[in-house]
N, CA, C and O atoms as a Tinker XYZ file with bonds, in Angstrom:
   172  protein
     1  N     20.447000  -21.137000  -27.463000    73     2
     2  CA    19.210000  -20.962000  -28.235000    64     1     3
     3  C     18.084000  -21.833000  -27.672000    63     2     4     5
     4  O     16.951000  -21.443000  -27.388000    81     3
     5  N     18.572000  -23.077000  -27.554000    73     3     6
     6  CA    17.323000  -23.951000  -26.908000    64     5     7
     7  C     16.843000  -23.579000  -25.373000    63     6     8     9
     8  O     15.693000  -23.929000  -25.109000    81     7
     9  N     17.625000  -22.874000  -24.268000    73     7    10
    10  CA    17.685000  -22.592000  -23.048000    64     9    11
    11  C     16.418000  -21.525000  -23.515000    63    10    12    13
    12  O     15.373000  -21.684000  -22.883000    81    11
    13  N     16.422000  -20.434000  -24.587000    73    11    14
    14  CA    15.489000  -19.195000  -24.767000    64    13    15
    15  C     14.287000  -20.041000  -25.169000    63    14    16    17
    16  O     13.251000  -19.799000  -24.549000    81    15
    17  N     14.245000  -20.993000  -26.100000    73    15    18
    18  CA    12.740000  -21.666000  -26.412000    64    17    19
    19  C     12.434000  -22.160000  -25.129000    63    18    20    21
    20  O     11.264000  -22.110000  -24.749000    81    19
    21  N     13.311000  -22.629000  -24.406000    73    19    22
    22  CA    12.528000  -23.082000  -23.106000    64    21    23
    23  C     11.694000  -22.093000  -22.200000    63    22    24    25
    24  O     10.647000  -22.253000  -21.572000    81    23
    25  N     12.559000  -20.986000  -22.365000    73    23    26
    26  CA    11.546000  -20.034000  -21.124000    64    25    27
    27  C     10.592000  -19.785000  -22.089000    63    26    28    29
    28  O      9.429000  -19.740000  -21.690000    81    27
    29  N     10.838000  -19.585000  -23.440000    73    27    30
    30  CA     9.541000  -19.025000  -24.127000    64    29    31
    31  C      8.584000  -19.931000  -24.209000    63    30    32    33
    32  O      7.435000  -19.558000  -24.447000    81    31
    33  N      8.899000  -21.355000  -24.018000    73    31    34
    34  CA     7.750000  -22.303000  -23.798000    64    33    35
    35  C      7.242000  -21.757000  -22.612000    63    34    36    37
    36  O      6.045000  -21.473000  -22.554000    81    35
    37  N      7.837000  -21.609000  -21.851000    73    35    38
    38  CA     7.345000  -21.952000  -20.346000    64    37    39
    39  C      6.329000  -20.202000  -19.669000    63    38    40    41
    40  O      5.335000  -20.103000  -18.950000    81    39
    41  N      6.880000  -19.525000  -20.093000    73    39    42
    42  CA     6.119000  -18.293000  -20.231000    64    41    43
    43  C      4.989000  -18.329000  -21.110000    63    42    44    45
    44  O      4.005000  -17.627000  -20.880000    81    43
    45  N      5.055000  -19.116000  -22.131000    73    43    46
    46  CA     3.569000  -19.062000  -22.932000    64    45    47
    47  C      3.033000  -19.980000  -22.500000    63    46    48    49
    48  O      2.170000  -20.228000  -23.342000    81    47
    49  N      2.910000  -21.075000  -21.295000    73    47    50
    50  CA     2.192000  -22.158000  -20.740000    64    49    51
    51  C      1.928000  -21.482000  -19.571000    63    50    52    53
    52  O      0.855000  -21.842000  -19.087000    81    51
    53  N      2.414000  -20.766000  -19.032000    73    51    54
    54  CA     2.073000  -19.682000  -17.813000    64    53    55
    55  C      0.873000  -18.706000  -18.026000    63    54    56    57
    56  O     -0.232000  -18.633000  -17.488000    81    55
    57  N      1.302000  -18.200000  -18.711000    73    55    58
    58  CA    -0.171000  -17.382000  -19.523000    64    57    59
    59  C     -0.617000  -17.836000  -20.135000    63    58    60    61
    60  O     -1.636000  -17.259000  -20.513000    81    59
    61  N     -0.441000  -18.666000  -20.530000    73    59    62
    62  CA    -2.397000  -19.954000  -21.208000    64    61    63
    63  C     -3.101000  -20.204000  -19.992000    63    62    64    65
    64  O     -4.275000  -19.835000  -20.031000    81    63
    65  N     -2.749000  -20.690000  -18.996000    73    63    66
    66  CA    -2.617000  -21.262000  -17.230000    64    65    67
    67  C     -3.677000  -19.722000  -16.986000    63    66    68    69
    68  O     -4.903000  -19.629000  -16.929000    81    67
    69  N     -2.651000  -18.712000  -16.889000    73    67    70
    70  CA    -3.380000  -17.573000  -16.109000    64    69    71
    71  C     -5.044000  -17.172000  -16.906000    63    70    72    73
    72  O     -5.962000  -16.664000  -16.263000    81    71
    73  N     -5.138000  -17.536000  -18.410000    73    71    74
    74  CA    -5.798000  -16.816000  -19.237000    64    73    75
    75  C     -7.200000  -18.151000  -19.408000    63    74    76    77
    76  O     -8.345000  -17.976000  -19.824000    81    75
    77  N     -6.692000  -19.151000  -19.021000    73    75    78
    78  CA    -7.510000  -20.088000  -18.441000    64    77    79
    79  C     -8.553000  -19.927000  -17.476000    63    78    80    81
    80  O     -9.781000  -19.956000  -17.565000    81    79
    81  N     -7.422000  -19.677000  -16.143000    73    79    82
    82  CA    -8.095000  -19.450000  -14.687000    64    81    83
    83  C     -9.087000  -18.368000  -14.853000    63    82    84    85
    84  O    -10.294000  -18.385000  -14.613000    81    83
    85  N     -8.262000  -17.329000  -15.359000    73    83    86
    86  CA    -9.428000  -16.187000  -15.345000    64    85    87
    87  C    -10.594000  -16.327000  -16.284000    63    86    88    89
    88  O    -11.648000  -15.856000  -15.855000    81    87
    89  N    -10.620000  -16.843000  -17.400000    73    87    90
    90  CA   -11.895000  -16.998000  -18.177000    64    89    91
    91  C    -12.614000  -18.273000  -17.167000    63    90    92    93
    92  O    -13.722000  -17.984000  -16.716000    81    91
    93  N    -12.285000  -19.075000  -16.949000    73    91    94
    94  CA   -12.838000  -19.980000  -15.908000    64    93    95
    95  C    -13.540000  -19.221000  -14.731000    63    94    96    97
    96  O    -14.677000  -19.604000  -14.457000    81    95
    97  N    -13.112000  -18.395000  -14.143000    73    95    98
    98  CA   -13.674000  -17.101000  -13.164000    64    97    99
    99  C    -14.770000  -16.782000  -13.327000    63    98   100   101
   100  O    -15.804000  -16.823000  -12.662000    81    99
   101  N    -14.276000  -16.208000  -14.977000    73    99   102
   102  CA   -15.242000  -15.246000  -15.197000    64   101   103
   103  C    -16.593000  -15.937000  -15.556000    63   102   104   105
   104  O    -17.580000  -15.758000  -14.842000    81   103
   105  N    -16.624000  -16.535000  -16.398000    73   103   106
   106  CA   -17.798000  -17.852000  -16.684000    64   105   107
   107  C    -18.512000  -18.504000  -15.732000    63   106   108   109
   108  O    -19.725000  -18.703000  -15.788000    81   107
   109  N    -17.773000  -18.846000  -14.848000    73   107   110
   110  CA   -18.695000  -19.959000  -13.539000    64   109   111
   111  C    -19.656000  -19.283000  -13.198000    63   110   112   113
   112  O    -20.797000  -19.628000  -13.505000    81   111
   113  N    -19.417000  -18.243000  -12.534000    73   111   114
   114  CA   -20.391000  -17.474000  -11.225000    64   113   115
   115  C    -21.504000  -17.418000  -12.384000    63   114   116   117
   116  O    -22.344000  -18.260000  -12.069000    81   115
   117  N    -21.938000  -16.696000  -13.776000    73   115   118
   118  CA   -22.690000  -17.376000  -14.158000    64   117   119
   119  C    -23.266000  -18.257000  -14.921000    63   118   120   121
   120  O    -24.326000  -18.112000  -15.530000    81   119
   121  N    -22.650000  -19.083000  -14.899000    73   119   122
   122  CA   -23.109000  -20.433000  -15.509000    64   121   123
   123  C    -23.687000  -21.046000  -14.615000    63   122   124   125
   124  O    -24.659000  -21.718000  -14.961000    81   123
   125  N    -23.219000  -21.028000  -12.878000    73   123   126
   126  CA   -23.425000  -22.048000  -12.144000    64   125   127
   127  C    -24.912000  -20.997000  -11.375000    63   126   128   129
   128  O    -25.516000  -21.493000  -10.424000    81   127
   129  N    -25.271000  -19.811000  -11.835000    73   127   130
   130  CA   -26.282000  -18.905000  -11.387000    64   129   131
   131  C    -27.351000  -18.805000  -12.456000    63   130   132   133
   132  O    -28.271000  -18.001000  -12.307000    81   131
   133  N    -27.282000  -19.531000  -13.457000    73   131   134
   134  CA   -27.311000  -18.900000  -14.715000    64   133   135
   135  C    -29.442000  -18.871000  -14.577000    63   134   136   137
   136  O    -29.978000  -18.020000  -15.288000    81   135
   137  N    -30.313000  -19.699000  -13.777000    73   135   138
   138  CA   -31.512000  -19.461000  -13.254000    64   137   139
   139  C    -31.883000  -19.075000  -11.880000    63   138   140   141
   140  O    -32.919000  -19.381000  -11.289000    81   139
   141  N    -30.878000  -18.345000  -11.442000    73   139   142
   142  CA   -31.096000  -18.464000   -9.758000    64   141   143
   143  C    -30.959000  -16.500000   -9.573000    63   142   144   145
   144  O    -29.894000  -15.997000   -9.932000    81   143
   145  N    -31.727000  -15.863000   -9.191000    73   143   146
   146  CA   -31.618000  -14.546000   -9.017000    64   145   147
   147  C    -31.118000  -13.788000   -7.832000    63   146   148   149
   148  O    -30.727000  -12.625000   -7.736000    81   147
   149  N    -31.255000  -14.927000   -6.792000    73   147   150
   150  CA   -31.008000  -14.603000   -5.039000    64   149   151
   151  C    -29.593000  -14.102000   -5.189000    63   150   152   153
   152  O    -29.244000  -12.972000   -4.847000    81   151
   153  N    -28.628000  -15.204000   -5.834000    73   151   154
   154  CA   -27.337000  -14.793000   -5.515000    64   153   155
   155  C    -26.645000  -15.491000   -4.240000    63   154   156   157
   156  O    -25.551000  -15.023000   -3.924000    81   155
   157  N    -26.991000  -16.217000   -3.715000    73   155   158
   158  CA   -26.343000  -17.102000   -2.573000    64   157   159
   159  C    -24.982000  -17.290000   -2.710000    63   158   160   161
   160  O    -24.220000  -16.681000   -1.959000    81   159
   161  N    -24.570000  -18.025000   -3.537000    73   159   162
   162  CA   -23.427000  -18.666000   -3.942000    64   161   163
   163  C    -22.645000  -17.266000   -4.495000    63   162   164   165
   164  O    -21.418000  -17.332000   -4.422000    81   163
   165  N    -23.131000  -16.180000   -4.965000    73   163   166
   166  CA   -21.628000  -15.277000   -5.107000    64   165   167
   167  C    -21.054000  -14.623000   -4.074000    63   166   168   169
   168  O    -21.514000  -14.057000   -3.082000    81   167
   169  N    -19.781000  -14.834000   -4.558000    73   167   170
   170  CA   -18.641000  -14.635000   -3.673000    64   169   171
   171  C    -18.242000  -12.791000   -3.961000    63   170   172
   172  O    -17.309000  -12.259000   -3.359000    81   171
């Protein structure tokens, strides 16, 4: 029983991780553009 809470910890810290990165993604480009219209910095 405790071996299953472990992966289920560890799978729900994996996808917090992934659901992180990607809102982090998604946010920067403009936050860090957020007065600049050229666009230099996107990737």
């Amino acid at each position: 029983m405790k071996q299953k809470f472990d992966a289920l910890r560890q799978e729900k810290t994996h996808l917090l991780t992934i659901v992180n990165d990607f809102t982090s993604r998604l946010t920067s480009p403009f936050g860090s553009n957020a007065g600049r219209t050229d666009g230099v910095s996107a990737d």
